[in-house]
N, C-alpha and C positions, 0 to 999 in steps of 0.2 A: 243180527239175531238178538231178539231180547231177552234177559236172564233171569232164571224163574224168579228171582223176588217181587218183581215190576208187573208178574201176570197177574197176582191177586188183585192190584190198584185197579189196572186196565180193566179185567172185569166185572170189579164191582161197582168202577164210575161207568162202565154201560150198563147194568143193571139198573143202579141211580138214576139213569137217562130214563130207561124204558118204563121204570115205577112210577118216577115225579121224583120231584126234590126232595118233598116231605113224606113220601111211604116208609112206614113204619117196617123194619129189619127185625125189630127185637122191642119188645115191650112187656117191662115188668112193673104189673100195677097200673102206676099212670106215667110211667118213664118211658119214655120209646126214642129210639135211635135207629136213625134212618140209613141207608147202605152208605153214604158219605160219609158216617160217623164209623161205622166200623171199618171204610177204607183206612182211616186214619189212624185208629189202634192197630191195623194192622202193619199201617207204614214203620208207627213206635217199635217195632219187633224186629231186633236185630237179623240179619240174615241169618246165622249162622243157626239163630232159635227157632225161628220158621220153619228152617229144614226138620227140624226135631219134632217140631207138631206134628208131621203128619207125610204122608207117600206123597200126594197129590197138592192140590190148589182145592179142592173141595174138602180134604179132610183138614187142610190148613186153617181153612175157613172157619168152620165147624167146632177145631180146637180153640183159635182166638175168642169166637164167639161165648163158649161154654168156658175157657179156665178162666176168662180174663174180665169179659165184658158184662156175664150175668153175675158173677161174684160180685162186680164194681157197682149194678145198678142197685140190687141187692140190698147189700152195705147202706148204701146211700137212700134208700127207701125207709130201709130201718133206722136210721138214721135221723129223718126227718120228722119218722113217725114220735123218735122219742125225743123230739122238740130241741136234739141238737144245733142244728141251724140257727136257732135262735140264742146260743150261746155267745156272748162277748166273745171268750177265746175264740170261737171258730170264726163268728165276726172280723176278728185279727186278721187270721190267718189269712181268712180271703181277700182283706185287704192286701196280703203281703203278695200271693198269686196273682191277684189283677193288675200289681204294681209292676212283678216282672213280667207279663206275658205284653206290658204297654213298652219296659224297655226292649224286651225282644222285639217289637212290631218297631221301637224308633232304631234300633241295630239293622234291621231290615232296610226301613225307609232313606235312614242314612247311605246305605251302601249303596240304592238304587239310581239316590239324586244324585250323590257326590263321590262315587267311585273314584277309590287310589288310584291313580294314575302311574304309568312307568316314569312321565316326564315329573310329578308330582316328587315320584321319590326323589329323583335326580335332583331337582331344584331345591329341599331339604338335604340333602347330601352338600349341594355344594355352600348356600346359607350355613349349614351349622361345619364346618370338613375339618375346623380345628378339632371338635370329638370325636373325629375318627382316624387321625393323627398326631401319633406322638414323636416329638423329638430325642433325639439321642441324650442320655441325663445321665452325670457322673455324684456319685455319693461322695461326698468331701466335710471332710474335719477341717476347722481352720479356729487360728489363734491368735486372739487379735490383741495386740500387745504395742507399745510406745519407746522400745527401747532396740535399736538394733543388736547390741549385743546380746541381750536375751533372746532375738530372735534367732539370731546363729546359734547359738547354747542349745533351744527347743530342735533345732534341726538337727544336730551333732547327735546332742544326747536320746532319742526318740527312735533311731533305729536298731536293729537289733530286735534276741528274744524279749527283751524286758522293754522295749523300744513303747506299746503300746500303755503299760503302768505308766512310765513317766510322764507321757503325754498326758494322759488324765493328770496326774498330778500338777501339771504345768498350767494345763487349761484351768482344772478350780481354783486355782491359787493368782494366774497371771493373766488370764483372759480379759480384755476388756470388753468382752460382748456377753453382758449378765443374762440373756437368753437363752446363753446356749453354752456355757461355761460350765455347769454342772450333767452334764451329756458329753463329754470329751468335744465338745464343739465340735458338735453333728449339725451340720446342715441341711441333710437329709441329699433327695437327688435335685441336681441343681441341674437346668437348662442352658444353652447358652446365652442366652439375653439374660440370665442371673434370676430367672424367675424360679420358684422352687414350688413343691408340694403344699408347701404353708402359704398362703397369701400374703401375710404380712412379713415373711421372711423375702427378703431380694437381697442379690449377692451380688459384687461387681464383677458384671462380665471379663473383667480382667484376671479374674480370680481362674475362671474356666478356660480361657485360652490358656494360663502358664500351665495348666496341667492338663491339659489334651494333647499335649503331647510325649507325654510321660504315660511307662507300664502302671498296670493298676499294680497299687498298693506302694507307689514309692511316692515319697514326701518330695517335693519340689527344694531342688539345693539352695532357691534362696528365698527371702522373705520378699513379700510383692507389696509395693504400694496402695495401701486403699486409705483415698482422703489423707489424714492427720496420721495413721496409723498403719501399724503393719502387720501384713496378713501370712503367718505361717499355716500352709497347706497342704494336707494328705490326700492323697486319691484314694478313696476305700475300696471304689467297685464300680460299673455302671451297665445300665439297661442300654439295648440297641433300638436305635428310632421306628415305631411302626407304622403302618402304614394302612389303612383298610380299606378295600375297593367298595363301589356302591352297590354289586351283586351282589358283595357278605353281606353288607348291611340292608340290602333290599327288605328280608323279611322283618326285620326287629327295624326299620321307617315304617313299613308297611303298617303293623301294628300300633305302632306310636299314632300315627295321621288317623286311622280308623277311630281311635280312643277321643280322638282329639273332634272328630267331625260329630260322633255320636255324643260328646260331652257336646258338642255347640248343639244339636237337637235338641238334646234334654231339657236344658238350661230354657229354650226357645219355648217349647211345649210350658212349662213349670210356668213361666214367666205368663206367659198367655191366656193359661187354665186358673193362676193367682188371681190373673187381676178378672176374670168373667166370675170365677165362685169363691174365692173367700169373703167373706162378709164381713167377719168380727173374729179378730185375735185378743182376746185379753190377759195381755203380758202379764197385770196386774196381778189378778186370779192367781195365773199360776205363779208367780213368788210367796203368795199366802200360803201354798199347799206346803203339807210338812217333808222334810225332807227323808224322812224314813217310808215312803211313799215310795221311795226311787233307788232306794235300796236293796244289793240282790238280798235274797234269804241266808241266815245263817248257813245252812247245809250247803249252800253256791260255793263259798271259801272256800279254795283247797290251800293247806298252810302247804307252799313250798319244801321239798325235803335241804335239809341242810348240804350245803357248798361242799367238793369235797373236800377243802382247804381249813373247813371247821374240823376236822377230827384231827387225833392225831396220826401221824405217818404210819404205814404200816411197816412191821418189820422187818426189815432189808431194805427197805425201799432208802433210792437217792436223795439226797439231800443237794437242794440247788447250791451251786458255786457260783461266784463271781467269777467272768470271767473278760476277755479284752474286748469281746461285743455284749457287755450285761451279763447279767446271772442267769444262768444256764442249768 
């Protein structure tokens, strides 16, 4: 059974049928719109507003026609009469209109030739599967130092309440790794192949095994080998490995490959339409033009209101502390 929004279309593309193409519906002045055109505004009309126009599918009609379509022709008569059209700005504007109703027609055309595919996503799921799985990563302090007996010392003295001060203190003053020595030699979350959040940071995978098998948050009882030097290591914390199937990620591929095929149209079209009609760019030209030309207007500025970190605190309010994870 079909549902009443779909009976207005039906009727009025058989009406359409039985007038002609071009029978005039509605005509104001010298504007006429033929029943295909008001199938069409009437399609724009959410269901839910349709019903509000009117009991019927004639009084529906009837409404579209008179709130929506004779006000539009209207407008637009008057409009022309008072030599609007001929205005640059409106010039613009329909530039901007004609430009998206041609990306809507390449959104269309893309999805008709080169429809997402299930096997499509699949095959981007498994090409990219490192970004949709992450490995198990533990957050580690480590303190890289040349002396074993300071490195028993930092282990000794580093647990406990006051266990975390010292360690900073240990690290800015003993640390030989200057990247990360003023951070209580944060690593941040380290992987097991020693790769880390930071690119340029990598850790020895040996670093990660001696403390995998340790509760979070205890220091490893001894100092570990790395190269020349030795690695004093905390467990701080760590994230559990994820994992995400290609169903989750079905929608968010879906969309990425649509972006991507409708980017390859555009590009296509652009490329195409360049080289049949531009004629003459003169780069030249426009470097001569002043640059207050391209300027927004004074009134465009809005001055930003001040951060709230510019005033002073209000009163009562906390005052950040240092504390063993930063100031807090």
């Amino acid at each position: 059974m079909l549902k009443a929004p779909l009976l207005p279309l039906i009727l009025l593309s058989a009406t359409a049928t039985a007038l002609g193409a071009d029978a005039a519906v509605i005509q104001v002045g010298a504007e006429r719109l033929d029943a295909a055109a008001v199938a069409r505004a009437l399609g724009r009309v959410p269901a839910f507003q349709l019903q509000e126009l009117g009991a019927d599918d004639a009084a529906r009609r009837r409404a579209v026609v008179e709130r929506r379509l004779v006000p539009e022709l209207l407008g637009y008569a008057e409009a022309k009469a008072r030599g609007l059209d001929h205005k640059p700005r409106t010039a613009d504007r329909m530039r901007e209109l004609y430009s998206k109703l041609i990306d809507g027609a390449l959104e269309r055309d893309a999805a008709e030739q080169q429809p997402v595919t299930e096997a499509d996503i699949q095959r981007y799921f498994d090409e990219h599967r490192a970004r949709f799985e992450t490995p198990h990563r533990m957050r580690i302090w480590r303190i890289l130092v040349n002396d074993e007996e300071l490195a028993k010392k930092i282990i000794a003295e580093s647990r406990g309440p006051a266990g975390p001060a010292r360690w900073r203190n240990f690290a800015r003053e003993h640390s030989l790794d200057t990247a990360t020595k003023l951070r209580d030699g944060d690593l941040g979350f380290v992987r097991a192949d020693g790769s880390t959040e930071t690119p340029r940071v990598r850790v020895d995978p040996a670093v990660y095994s001696a403390l995998e098998r340790l509760p979070e948050g205890e220091i490893a009882p001894n100092p570990i080998k790395v190269g020349s030097a030795l690695a004093v290591v905390w467990r701080r914390g760590s994230l559990p490995a994820i994992s995400r199937t290609v169903q989750q990620e079905a929608p968010a591929i879906r969309a990425l490959l649509t972006r991507e095929r409708l980017e390859a149209h555009r590009k296509q079209l652009l490329a195409r339409l360049r080289k049949e009609h531009v004629e003459l760019k003169d780069a030249q030209l426009l470097e001569t033009l002043p640059d207050a030309m391209f300027a927004p207007p004074p009134s465009a500025l809005k001055v930003s209101p001040p951060l709230p970190s510019a005033g002073r605190a209000k009163a009562g309010a906390e005052t950040p502390k240092p504390g063993d994870r930063g100031t807090r």
